[in-house]
C-alpha positions in Angstrom: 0.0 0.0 0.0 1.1 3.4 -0.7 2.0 4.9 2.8 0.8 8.5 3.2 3.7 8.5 5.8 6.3 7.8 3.8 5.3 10.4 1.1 5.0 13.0 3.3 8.5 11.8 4.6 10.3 11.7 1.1 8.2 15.6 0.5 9.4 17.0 3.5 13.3 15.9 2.6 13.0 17.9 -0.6 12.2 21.2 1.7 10.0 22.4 -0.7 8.7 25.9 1.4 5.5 26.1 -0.7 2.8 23.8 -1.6 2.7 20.5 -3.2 2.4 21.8 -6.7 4.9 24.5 -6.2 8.9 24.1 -6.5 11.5 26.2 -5.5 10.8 27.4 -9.1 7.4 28.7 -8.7 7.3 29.0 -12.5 7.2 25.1 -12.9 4.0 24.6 -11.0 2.2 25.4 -14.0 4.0 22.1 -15.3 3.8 20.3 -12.9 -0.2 20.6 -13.3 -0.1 19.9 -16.4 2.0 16.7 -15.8 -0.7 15.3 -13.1 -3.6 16.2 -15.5 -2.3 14.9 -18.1 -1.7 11.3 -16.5 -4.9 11.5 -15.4 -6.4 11.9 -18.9 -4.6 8.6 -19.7 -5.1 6.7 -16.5 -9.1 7.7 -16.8 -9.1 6.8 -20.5 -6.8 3.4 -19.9 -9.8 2.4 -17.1 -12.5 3.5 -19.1 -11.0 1.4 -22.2 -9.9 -1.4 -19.9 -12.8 -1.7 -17.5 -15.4 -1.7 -20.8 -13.3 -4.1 -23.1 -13.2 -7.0 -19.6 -17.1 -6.5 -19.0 -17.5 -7.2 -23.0 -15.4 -10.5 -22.4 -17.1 -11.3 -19.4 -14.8 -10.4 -16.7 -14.7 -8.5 -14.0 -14.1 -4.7 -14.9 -11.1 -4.1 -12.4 -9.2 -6.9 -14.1 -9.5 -4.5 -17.2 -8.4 -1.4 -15.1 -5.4 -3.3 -13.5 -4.4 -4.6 -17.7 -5.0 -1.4 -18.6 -2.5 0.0 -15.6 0.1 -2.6 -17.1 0.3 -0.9 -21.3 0.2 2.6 -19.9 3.0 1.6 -17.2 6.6 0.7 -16.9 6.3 -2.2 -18.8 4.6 -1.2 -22.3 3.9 2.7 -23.2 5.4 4.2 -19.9 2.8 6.8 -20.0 2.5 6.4 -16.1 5.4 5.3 -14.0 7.0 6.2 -11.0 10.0 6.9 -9.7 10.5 4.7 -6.7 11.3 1.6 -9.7 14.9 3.3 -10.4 13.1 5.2 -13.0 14.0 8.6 -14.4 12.1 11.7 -16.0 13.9 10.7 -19.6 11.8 6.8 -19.0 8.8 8.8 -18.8 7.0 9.8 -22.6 4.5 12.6 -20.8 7.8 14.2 -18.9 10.1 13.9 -22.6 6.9 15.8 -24.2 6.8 18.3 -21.8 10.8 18.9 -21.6 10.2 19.5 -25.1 7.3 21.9 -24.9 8.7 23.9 -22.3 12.1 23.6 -22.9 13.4 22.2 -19.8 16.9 21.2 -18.0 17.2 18.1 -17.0 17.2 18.9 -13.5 14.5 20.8 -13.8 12.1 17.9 -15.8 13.4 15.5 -13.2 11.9 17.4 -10.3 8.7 18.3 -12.1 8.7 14.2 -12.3 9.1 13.1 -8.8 6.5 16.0 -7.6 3.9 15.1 -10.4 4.1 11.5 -9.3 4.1 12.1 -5.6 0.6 13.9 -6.6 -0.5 10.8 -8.8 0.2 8.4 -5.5 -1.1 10.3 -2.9 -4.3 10.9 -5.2 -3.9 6.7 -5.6 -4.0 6.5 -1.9 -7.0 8.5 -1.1 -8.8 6.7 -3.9 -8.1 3.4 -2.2 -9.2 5.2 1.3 -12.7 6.1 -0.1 -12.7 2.2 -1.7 -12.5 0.7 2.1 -14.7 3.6 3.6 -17.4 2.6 0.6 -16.5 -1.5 1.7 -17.2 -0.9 5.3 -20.9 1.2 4.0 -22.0 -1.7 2.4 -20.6 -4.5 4.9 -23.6 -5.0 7.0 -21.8 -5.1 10.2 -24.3 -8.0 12.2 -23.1 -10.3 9.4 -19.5 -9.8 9.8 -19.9 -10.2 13.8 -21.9 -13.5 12.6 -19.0 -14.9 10.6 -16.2 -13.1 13.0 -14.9 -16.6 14.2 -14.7 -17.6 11.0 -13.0 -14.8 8.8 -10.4 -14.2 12.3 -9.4 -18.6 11.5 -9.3 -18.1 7.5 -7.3 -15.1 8.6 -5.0 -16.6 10.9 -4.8 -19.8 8.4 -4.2 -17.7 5.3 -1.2 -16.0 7.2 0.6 -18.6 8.9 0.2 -21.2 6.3 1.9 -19.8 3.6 4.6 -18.1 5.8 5.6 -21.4 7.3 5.4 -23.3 3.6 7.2 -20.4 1.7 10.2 -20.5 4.6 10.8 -23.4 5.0 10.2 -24.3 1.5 12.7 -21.4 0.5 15.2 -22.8 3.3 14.8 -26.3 2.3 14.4 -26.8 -1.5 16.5 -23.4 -2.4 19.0 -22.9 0.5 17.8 -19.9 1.0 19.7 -18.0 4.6 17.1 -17.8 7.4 16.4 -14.4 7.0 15.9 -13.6 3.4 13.5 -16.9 3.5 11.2 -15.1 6.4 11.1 -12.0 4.3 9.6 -14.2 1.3 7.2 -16.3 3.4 6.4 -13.1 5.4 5.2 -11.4 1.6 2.8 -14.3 1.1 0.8 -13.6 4.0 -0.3 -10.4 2.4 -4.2 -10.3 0.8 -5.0 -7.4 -1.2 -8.5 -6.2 0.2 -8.9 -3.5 -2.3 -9.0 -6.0 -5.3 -10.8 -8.7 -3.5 -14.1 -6.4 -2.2 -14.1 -4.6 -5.9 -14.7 -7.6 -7.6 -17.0 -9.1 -5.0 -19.4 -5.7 -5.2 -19.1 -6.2 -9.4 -20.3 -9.7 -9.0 -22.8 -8.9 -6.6 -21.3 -11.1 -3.9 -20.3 -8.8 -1.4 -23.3 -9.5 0.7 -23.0 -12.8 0.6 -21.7 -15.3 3.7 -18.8 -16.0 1.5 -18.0 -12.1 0.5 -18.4 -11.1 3.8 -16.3 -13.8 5.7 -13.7 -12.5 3.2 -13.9 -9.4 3.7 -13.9 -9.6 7.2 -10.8 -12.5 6.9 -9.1 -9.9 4.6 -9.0 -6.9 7.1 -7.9 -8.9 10.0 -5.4 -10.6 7.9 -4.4 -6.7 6.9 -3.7 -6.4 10.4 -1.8 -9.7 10.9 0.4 -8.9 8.0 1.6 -5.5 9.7 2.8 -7.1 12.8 4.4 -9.9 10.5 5.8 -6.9 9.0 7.0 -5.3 11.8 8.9 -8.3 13.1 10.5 -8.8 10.1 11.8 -5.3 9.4 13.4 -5.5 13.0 14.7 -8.8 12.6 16.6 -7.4 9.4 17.9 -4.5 11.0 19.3 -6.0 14.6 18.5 -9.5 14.2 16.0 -10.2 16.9 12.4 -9.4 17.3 11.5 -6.0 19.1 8.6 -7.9 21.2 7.7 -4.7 22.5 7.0 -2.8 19.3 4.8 -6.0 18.3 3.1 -6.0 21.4 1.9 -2.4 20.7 1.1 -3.0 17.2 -1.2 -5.6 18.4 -2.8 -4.3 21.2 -3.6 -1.0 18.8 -5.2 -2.7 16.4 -7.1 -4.8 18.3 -8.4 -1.8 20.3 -8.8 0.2 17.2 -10.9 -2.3 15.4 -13.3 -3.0 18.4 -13.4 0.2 20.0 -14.5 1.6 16.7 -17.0 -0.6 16.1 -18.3 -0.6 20.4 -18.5 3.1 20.0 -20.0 3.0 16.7 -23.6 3.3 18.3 -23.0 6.4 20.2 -21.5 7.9 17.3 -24.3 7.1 15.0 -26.7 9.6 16.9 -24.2 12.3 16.7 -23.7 12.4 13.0 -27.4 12.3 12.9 -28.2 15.2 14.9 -25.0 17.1 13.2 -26.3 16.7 9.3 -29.7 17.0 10.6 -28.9 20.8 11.6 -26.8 21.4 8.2 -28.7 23.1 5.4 -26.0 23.9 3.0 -25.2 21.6 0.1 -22.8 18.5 1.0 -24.9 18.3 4.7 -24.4 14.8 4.7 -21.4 13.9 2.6 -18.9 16.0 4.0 -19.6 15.2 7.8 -19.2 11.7 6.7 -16.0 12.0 5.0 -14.4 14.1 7.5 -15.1 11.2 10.1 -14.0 8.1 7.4 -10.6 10.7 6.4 -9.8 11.1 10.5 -10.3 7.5 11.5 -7.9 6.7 8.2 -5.8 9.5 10.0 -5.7 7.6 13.2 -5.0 4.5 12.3 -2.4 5.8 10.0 -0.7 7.8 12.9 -0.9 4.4 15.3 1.3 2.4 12.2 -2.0 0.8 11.2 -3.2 1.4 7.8 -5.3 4.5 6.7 -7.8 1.8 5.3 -8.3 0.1 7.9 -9.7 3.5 9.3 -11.8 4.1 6.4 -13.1 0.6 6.5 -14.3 1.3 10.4 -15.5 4.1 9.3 -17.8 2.8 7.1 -19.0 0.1 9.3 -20.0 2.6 11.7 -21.8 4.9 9.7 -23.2 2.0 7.5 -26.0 2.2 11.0 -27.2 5.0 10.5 -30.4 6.3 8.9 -28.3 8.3 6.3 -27.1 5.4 5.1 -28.6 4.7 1.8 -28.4 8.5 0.9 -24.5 8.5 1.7 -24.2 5.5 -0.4 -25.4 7.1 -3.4 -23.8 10.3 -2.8 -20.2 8.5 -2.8 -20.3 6.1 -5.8 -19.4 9.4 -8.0 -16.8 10.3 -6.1 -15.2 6.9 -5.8 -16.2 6.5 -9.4 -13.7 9.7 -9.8 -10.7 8.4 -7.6 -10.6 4.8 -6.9 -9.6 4.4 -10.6 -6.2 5.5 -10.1 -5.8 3.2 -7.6 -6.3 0.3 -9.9 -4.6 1.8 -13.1 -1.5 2.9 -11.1 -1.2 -0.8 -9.0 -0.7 -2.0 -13.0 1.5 0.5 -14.0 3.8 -0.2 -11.4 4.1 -4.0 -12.1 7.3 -4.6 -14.5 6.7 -7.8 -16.1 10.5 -7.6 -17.4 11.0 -9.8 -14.4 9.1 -12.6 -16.2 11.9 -12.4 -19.3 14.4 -15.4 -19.0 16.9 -13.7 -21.3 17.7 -11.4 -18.5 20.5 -13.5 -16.4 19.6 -12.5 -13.7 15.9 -13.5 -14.0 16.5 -16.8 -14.5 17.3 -18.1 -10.7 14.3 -16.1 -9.8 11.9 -17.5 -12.0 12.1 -21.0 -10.5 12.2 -19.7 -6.9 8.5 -17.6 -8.5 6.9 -21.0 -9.2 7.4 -22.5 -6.1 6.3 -19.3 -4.7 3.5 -19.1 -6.7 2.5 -22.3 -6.3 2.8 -21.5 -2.5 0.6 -18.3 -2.0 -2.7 -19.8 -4.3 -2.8 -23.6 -2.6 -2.0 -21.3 1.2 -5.1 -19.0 0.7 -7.2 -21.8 -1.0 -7.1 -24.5 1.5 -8.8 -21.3 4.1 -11.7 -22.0 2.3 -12.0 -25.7 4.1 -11.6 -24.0 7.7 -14.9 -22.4 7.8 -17.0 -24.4 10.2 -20.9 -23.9 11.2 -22.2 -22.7 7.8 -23.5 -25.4 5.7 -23.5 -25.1 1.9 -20.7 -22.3 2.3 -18.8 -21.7 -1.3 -15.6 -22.8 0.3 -13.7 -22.6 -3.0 -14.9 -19.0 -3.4 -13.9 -17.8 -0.1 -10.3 -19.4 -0.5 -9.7 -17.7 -4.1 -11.0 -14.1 -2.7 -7.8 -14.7 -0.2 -5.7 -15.1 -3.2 -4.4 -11.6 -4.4 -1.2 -10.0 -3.3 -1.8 -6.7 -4.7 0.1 -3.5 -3.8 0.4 -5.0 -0.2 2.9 -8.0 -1.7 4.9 -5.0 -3.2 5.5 -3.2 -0.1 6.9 -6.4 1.5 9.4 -6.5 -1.2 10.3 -3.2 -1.4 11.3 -3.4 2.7 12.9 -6.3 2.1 15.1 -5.1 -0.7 15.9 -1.7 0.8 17.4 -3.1 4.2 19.2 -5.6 2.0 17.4 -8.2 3.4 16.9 -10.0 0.2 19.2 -10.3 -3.4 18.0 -9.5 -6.8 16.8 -13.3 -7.7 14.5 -13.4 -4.8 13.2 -10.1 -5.1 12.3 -10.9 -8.9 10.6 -14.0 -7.6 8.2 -12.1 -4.7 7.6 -9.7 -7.4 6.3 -12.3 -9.7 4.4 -13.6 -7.0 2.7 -10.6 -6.9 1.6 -10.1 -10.0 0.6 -13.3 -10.7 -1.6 -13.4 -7.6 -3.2 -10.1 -8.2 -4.3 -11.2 -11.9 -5.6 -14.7 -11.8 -7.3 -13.8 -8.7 -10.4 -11.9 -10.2 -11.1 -14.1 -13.1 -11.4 -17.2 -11.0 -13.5 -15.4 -8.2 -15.7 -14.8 -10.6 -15.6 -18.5 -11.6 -15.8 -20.4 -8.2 -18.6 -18.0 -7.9 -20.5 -18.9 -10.6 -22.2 -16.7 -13.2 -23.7 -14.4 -12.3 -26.4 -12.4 -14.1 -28.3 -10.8 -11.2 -27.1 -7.1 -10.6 -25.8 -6.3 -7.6 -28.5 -5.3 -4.7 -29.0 -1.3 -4.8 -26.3 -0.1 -2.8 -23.8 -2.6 -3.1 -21.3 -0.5 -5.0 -23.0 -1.5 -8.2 -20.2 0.1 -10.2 -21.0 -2.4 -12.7 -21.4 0.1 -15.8 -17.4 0.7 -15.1 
């Protein structure tokens, strides 16, 4: 996931005085604006195209969006990349035309670059806030405390089964050290809720038992994977577990996740009687997304994720009487944003690492099968743990447990920069990933079955996209 953190991090290095779309140049902000919109034109056109073309075929629409990400990213047109791959403002077709245009330095084009795709990311990461805060509206919120034992074991399965296969595994079969081997098994823990709930809503299975003991399975396993994170990151760096720093982590989220939901009911009468005294346009949508964008604050600030936040917020104001008004109000907005999100996870994945003329590919690509092989039958078999439900779509719930996503990036990109892991393994996680993150939609929709029924009114029926 894109961390909001680490952005404003990397911004506030470049002691920029002025806004975001200001440099020390003020005269390139202009440029700069016209970089962003620019990209935008083609990441709104590549999901339009995209999304239309996989609905025509059958298949779900964000499979098309995240296809479409791939040919206008690093790996085809390179019309939207970033700079965090090694990349430079001469890779980058949109920053060339517009070095031409104004007549540019190269300094100069390379800062517009890393500005104009900080903007891109962040606008990725808010779209991917207001996908969760949508998720946790239509999550009815006495199912998901029905199927809590279950989505808290496929959670708990889906993390520690792969970690232990893909470690030991990596030890065993590759002779991997102990350390870059955790790193790996620690990325296939990872499930990619943003993915996973899209599809469900465009399949009208959100709803369902199945949808929402994966939904619910995916946020705690969110939450498992951070922890797992965390103790990996410190074993890298001093080589022992900080079991303090996880004890905090855990204790936060747990009280985070619960005590939003406990105090939900109080809340609930509060943003009632607040839009119920607000006359001016926005009375409802605004009050709603300043509580979803300060709950994605807070859990942000205690090293959760921001959409874990969002998503509580949603299941808290998914009780209230507003509801059905808030959910119409928000599809156009996430209709807007939540785009980039998908087109941008495709542009980033660089499927040179699947080319076995590059030498050093070619250890990696081995190590990817078993990988591969590794994180599908890990989140799979969490369909079989599900107990107490008879006639549950056990295959369905296993396969929505299946993609990596953006999440499976970040893994790597931590393990690489604190040289935990070497090139060959890197390559290989990074397969991982983006083989995960595109069979997974395709054969969700499949273990689901057909399905010709709309989804219900409400349920993020985003289906025209």
């Amino acid at each position: 996931m894109f961390s909001i953190t680490a952005i404003a991090h990397h911004l506030s290095g470049l002691n920029i005085p002025q806004p975001l779309l200001a440099t020390a140049e003020s005269e390139n902000a202009p440029i700069i604006l016209s970089g962003v919109l620019l990209t935008l034109v083609i990441i709104y056109l590549a999901s339009k195209v995209g999304s239309e073309i996989a609905k025509r075929l059958d298949l779900p629409p964000v499979l098309g969006e995240l296809v479409a990400g791939v040919l206008v990213g690093v790996s085809a047109l390179r019309l939207v990349i970033f700079p965090e791959g090694g990349f430079t403002a001469s890779d980058s077709l949109i920053m060339s035309g517009l070095q031409l245009l104004n007549n540019l330095s190269p300094e100069s084009v390379n800062s517009i670059f890393a500005q104009q795709s900080e903007v891109i990311s962040v606008l990725a990461e808010i779209g991917v806030i207001i996908l969760l805060f949508e998720i946790g509206l239509e999550s009815d919120i006495r199912q998901l405390k029905e199927v809590g034992i279950q989505a808290f074991v496929v959670a708990f399965i889906g993390v520690t089964a792969p970690f232990a296969a893909g470690t030991i595994g990596l030890m065993y079969f590759f002779h991997v050290a102990a350390i870059p081997a955790i790193f790996a098994g620690a990325a296939l823990t990872a499930t990619s809720i943003g993915i996973t709930s899209k599809v469900l809503a465009e399949i009208g299975q959100l709803k369902s038992k199945e949808g929402q003991i994966i939904v619910g399975a995916a946020v705690i396993d969110d939450v498992l994977g951070i922890i797992v994170l965390a103790v990996v990151a410190s074993l890298a760096k001093t080589g022992e577990v900080d079991i303090t720093n996880v004890a905090i982590l855990l204790v936060s989220a747990i009280a985070f996740l619960f005590g939003s939901i406990l105090l939900g009911g109080i809340f609930n009468k509060t943003f009632v009687a607040i839009v119920s005294k607000l006359k001016t346009r926005g009375n409802i949508v605004i009050p709603a997304f300043i509580f979803a964008f300060a709950m994605a604050f807070i859990g942000n600030a205690i090293h959760l994720e921001a959409i874990l936040g969002a998503f509580a917020a949603g299941l808290v104001l998914d009780e209230t009487d507003a509801r059905n008004e808030l959910d119409e109000l928000i599809k156009p907005i996430a209709d807007l944003l939540v785009p980039i999100f998908f087109v941008t996870v495709g542009a980033r994945a660089d499927l040179s690492v699947l080319n076995p003329m590059i030498p050093e590919n070619r250890s990696g690509l081995l190590i990817a099968v078993f990988l591969l092989v590794v994180a599908i039958l890990g989140k799979v078999i969490t369909g079989w743990v599900v107990f107490g439900i008879p006639n549950i779509n056990r295959l369905a719930i296993g396969v929505g447990m299946v993609p990596r996503g953006e999440v499976g990036l970040v893994f790597a990109g931590i393990g690489t920069a604190s040289g935990a892991i070497d090139k060959p393994l890197e390559v290989a996680i990074i397969i991982m990933v983006i083989m995960t993150t595109f069979l997974a939609p395709p054969f969700l929709r499949i273990a689901f079955g057909k399905t010709d029924e709309p989804p219900a009114s409400g349920e993020l029926a985003n289906t025209q996209a």
